[in-house]
ROBAVO-878418 format. One record per atom (N, C-alpha, C, O): residue number from 1; residue in one letter; atom name; x, y, z. Coordinates in nm, 3 decimals. Each point is the difference from the previous one (the first is absolute). Layout:
<rs>
NUM|a|CA|X|Y|Z
...
</rs>
This chain:
<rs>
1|x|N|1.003|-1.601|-2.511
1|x|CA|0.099|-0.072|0.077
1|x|C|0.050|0.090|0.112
1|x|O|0.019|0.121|-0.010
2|x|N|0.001|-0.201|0.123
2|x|CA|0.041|0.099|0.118
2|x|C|0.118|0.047|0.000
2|x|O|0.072|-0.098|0.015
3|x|N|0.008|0.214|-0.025
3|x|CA|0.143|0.039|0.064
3|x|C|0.092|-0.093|0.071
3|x|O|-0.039|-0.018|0.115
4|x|N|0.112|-0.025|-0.135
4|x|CA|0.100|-0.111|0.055
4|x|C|0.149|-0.003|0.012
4|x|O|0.066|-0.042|-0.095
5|x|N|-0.004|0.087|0.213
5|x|CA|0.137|-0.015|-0.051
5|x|C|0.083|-0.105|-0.079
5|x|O|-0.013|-0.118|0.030
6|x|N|0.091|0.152|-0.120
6|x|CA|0.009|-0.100|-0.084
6|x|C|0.174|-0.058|0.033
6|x|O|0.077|0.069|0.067
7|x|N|-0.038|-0.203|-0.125
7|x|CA|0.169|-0.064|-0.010
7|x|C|0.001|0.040|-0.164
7|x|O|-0.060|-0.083|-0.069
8|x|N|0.100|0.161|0.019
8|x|CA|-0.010|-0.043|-0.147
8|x|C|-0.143|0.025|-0.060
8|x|O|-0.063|0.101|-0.032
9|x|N|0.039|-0.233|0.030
9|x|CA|-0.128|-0.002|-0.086
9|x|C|-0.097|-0.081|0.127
9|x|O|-0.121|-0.020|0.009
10|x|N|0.213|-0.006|0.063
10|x|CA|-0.048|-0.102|0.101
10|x|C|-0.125|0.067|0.118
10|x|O|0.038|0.102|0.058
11|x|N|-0.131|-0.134|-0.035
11|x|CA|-0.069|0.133|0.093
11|x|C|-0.009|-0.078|0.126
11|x|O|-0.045|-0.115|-0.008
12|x|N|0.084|0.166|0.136
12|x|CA|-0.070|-0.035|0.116
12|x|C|-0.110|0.059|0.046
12|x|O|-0.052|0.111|0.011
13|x|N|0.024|-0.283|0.025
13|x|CA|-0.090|0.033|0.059
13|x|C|-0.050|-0.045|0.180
13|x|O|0.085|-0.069|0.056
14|x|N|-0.184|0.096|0.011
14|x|CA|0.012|0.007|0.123
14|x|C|-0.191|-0.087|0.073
14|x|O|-0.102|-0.055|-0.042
15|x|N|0.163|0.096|0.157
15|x|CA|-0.153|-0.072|0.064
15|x|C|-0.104|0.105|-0.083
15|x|O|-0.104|-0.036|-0.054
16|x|N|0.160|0.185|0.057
16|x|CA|-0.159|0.072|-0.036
16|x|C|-0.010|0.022|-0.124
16|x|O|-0.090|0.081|-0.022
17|x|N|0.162|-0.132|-0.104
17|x|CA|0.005|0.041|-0.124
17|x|C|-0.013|-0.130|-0.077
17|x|O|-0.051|0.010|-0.112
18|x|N|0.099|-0.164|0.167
18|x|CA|-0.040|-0.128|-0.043
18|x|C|-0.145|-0.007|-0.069
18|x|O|-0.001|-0.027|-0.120
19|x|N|-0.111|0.047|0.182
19|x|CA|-0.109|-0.014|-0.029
19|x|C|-0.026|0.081|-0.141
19|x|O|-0.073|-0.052|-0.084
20|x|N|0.129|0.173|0.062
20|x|CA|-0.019|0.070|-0.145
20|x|C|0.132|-0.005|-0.105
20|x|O|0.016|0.044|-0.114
21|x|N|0.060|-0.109|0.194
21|x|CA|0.102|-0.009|-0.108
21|x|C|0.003|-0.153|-0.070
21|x|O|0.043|-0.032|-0.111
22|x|N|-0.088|-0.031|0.189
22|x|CA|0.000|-0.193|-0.039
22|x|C|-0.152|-0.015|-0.042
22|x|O|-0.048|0.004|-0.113
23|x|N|-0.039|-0.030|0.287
23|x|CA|-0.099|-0.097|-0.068
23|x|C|-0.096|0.087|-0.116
23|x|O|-0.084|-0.050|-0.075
24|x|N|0.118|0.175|0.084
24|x|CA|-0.117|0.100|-0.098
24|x|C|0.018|0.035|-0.119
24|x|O|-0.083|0.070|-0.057
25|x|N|0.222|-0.123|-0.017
25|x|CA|0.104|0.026|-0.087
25|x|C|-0.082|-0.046|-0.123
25|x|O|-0.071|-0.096|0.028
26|x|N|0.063|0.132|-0.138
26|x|CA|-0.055|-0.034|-0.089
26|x|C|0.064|-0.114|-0.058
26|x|O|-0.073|-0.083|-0.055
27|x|N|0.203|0.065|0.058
27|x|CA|0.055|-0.110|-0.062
27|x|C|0.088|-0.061|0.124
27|x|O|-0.003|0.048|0.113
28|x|N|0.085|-0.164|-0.155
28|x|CA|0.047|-0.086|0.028
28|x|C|0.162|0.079|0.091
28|x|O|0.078|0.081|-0.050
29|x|N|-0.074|-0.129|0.162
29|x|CA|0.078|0.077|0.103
29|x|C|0.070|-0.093|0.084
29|x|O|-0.050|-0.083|0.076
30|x|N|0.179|0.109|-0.100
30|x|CA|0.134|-0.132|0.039
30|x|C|0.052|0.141|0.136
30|x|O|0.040|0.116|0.006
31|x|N|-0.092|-0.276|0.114
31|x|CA|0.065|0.105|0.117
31|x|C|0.124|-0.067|0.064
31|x|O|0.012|-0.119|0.029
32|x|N|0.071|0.208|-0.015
32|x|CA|0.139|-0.067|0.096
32|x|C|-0.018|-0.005|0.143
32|x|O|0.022|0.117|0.034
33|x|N|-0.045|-0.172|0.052
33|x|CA|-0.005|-0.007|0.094
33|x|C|0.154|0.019|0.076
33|x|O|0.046|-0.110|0.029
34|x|N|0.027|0.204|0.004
34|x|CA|0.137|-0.043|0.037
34|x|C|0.029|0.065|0.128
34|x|O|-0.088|0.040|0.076
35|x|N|0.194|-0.032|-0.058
35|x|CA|0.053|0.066|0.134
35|x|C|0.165|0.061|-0.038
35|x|O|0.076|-0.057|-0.078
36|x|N|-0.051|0.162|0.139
36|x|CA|0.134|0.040|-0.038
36|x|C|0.087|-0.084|0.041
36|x|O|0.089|-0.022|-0.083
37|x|N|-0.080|-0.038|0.185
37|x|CA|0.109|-0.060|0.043
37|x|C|0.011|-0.113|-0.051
37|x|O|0.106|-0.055|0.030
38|x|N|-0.186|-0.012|-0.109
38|x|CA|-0.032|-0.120|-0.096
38|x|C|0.085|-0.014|-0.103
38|x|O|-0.014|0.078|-0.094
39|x|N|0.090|-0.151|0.091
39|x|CA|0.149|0.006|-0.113
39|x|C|-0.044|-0.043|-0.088
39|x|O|0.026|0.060|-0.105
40|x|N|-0.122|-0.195|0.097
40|x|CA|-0.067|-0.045|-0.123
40|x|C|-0.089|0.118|-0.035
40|x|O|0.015|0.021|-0.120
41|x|N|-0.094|0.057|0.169
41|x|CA|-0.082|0.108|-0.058
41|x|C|0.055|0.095|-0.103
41|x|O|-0.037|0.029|-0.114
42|x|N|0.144|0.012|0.197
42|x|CA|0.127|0.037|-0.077
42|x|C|0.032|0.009|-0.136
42|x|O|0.029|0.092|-0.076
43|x|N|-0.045|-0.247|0.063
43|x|CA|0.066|-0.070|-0.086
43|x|C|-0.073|0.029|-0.122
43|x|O|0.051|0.014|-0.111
44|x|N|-0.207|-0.003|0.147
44|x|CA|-0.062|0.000|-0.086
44|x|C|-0.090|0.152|-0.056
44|x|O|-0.083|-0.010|-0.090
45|x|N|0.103|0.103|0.133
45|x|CA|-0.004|0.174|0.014
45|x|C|0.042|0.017|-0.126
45|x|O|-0.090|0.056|-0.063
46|x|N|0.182|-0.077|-0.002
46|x|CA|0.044|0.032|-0.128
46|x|C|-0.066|-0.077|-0.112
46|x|O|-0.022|0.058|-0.106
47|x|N|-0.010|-0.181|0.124
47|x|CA|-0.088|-0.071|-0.104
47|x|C|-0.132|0.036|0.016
47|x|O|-0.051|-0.009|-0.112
48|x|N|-0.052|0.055|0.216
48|x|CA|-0.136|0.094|-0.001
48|x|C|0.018|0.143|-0.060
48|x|O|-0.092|0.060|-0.056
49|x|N|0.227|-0.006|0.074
49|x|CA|-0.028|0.091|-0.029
49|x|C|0.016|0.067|-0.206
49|x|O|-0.039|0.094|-0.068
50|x|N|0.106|-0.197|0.056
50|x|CA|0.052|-0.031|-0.168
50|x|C|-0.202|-0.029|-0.029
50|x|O|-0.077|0.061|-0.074
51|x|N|0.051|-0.175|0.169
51|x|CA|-0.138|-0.066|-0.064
51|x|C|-0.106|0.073|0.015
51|x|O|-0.108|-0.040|-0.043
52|x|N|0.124|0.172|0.113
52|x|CA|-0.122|0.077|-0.018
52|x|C|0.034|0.107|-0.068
52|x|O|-0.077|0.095|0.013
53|x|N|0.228|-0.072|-0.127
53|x|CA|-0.012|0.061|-0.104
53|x|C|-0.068|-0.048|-0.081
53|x|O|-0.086|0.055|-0.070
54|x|N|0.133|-0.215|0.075
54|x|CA|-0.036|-0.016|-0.153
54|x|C|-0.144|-0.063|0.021
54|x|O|-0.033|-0.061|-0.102
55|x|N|-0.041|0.057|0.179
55|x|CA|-0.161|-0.041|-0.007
55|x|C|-0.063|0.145|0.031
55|x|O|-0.121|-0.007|0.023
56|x|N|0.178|0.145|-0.018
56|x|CA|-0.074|0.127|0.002
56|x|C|-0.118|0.020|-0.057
56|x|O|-0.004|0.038|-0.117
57|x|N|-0.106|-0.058|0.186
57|x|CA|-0.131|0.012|-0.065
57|x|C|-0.094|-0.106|0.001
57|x|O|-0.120|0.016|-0.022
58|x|N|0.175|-0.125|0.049
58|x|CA|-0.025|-0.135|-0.044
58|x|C|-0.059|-0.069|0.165
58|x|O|-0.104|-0.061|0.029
59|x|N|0.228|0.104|0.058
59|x|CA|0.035|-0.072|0.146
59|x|C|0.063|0.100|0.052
59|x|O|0.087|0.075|-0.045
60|x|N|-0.158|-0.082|0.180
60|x|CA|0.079|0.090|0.093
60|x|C|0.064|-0.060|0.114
60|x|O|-0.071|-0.058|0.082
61|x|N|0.218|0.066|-0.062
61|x|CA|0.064|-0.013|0.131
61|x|C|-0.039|0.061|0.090
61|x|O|-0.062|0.104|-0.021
62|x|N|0.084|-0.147|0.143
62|x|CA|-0.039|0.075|0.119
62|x|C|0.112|-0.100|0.098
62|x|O|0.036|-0.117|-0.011
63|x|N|0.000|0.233|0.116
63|x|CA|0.084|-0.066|0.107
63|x|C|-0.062|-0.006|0.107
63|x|O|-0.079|0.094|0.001
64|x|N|0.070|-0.167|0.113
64|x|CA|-0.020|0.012|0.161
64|x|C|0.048|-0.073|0.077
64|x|O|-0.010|-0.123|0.011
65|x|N|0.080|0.216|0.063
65|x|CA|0.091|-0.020|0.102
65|x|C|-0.062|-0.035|0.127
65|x|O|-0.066|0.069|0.077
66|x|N|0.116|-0.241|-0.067
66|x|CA|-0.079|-0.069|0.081
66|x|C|-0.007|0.069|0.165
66|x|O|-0.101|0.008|0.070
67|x|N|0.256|0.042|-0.033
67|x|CA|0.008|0.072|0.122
67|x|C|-0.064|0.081|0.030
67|x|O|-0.066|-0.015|0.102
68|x|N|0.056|0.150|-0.183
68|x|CA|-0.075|0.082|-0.026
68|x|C|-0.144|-0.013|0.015
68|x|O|-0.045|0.051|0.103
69|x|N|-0.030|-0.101|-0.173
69|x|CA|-0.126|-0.059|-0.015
69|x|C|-0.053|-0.097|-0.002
69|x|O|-0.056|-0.033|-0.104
70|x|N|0.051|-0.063|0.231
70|x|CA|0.002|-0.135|0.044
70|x|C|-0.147|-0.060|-0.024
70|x|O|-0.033|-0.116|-0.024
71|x|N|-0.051|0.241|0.041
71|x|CA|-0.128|-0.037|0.029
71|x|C|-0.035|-0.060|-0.179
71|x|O|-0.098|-0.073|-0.013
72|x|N|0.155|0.099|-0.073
72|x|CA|-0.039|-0.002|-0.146
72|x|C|0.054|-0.127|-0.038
72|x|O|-0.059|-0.062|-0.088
73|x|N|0.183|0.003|0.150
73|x|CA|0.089|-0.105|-0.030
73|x|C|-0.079|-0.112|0.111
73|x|O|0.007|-0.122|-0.019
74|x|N|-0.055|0.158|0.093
74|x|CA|-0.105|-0.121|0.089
74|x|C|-0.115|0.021|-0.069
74|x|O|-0.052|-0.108|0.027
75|x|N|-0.007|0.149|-0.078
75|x|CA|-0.170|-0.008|-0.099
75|x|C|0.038|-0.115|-0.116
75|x|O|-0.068|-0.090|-0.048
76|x|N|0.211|0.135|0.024
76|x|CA|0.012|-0.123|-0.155
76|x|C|0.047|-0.126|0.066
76|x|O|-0.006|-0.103|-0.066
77|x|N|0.054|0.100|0.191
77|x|CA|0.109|-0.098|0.011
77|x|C|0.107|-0.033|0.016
77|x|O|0.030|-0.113|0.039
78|x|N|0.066|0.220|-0.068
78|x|CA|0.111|0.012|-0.021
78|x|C|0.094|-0.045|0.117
78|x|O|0.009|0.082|0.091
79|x|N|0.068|-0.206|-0.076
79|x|CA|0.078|-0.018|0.058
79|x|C|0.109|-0.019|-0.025
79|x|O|0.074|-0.014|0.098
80|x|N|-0.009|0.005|-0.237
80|x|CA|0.145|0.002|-0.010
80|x|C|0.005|0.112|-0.140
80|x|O|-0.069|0.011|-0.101
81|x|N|0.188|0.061|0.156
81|x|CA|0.017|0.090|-0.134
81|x|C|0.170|-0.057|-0.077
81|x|O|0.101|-0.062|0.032
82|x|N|-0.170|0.145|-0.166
82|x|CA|-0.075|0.056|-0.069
82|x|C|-0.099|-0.109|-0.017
82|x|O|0.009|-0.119|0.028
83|x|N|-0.114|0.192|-0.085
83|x|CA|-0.136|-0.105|-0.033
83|x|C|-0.055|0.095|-0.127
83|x|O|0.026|0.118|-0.022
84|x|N|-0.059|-0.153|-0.006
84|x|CA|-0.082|0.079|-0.139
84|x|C|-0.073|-0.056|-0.071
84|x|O|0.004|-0.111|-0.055
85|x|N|-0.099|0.223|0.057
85|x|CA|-0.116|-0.037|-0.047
85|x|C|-0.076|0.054|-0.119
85|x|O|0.071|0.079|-0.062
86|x|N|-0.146|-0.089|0.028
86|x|CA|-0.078|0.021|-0.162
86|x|C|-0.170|-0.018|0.057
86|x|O|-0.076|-0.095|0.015
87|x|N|0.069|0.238|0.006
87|x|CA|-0.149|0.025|0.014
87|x|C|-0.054|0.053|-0.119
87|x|O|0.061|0.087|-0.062
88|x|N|-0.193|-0.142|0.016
88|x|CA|-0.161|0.046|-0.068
88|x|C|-0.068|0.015|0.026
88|x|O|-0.040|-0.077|0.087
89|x|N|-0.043|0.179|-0.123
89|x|CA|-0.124|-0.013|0.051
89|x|C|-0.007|0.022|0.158
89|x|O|-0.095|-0.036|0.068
90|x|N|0.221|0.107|-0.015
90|x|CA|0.038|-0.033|0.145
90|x|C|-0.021|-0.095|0.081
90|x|O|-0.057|0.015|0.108
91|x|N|0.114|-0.153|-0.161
91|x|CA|-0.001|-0.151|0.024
91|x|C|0.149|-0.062|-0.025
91|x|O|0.069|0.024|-0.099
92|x|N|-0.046|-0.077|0.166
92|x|CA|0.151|-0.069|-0.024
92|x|C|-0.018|-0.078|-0.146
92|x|O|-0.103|-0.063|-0.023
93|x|N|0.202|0.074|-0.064
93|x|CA|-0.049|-0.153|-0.051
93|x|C|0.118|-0.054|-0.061
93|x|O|-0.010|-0.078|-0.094
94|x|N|0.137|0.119|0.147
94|x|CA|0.134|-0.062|-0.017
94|x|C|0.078|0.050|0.114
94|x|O|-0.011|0.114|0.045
95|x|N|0.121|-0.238|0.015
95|x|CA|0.071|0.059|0.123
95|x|C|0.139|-0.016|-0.003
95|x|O|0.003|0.002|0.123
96|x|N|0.079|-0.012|-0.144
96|x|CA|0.156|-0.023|0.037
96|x|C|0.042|0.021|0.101
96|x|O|-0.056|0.103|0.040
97|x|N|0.160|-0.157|0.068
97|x|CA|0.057|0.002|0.064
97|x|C|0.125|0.003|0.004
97|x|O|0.032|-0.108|-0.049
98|x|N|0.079|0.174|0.083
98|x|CA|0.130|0.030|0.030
98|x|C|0.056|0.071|-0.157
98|x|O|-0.062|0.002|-0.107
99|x|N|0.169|0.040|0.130
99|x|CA|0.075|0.058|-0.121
99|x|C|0.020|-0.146|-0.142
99|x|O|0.061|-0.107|-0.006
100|x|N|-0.180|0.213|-0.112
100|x|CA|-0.003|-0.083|-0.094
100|x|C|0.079|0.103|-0.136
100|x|O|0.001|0.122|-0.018
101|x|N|0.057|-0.235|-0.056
101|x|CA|0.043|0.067|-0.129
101|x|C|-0.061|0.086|-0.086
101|x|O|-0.119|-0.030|0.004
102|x|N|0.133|0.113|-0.073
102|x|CA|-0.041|0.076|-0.089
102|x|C|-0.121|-0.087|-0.072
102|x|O|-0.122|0.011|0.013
103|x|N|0.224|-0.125|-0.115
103|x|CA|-0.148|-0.079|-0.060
103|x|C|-0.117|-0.036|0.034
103|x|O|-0.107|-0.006|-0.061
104|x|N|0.155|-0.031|0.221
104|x|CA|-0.114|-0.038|0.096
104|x|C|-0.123|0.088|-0.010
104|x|O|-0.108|-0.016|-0.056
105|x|N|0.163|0.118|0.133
105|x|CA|-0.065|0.134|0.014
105|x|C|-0.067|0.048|-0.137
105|x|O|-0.110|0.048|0.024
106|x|N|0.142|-0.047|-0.157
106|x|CA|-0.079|0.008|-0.137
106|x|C|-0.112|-0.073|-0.011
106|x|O|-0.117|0.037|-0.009
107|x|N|0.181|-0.182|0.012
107|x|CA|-0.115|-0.124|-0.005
107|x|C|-0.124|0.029|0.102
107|x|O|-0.115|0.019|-0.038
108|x|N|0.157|-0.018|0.164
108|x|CA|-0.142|0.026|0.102
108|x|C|-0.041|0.147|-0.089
108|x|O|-0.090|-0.037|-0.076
109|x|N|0.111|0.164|0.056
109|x|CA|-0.083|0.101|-0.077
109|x|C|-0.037|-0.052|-0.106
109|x|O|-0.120|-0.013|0.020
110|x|N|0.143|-0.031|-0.132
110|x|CA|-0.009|-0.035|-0.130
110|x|C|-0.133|-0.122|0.012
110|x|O|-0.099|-0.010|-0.073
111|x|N|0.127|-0.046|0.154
111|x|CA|-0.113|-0.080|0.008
111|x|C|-0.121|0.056|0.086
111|x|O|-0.104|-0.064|-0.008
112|x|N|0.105|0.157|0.074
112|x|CA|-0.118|0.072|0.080
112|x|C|-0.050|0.050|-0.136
112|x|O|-0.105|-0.044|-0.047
113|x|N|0.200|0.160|-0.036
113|x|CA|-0.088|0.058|-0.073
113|x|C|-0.079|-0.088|-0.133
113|x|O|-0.087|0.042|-0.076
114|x|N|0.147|-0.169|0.079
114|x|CA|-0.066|-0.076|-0.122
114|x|C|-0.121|-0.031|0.053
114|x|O|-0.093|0.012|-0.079
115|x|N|0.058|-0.058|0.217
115|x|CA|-0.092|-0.023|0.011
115|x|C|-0.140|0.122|0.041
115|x|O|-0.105|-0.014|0.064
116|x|N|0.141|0.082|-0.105
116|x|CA|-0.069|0.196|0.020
116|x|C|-0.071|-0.061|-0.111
116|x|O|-0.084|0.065|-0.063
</rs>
């Protein structure tokens, strides 16, 4: 795994580190797409970062900061933040949009990894 500055448990990531930290990831990888100035992003920083204690090993968080690294947030799509996503296999295959609840946020992981 590559070196990554980390939130917590949370790791960012960037235009040049996306490619080995997401799509190459051996397992299942919930990305935040956010922006600092994003109040809903905000909102939700503390519930990724609780959720990549407790899936340690399992699922990896990753952050990217849409300002920052635009070119990575236009490859997926990304037009409104937060957005998050649940890559395999470095493939999307669950998406949320805007600040979601805790349960929310379980259910979309919980169901990626059932279907592993």
């Amino acid at each position: 795994m590559t070196d990554a500055p980390t939130l917590g448990a949370v790791i960012e990531a960037g235009d040049s580190t996306f490619r080995d930290l997401v799509l190459e990831a051996s397992g299942p990888v919930l990305v935040d797409f956010s922006a600092a100035w994003c109040a809903p992003c905000r909102l939700v920083e503390p519930l990724l970062a609780e959720l990549a204690v407790t899936y340690r090993g399992r699922v990896r968080v990753v952050r990217v900061d849409t300002d920052a690294h635009p070119a990575t947030a236009a490859a997926f799509g990304v037009v409104s933040i937060p957005t998050l996503s649940v890559f395999s296999s470095g493939e999307v295959v669950r998406t949320a949009i805007g600040a979601r609840p805790k349960p929310e946020l379980v259910a979309l992981i919980e169901d990626v990894l059932a279907a592993r």
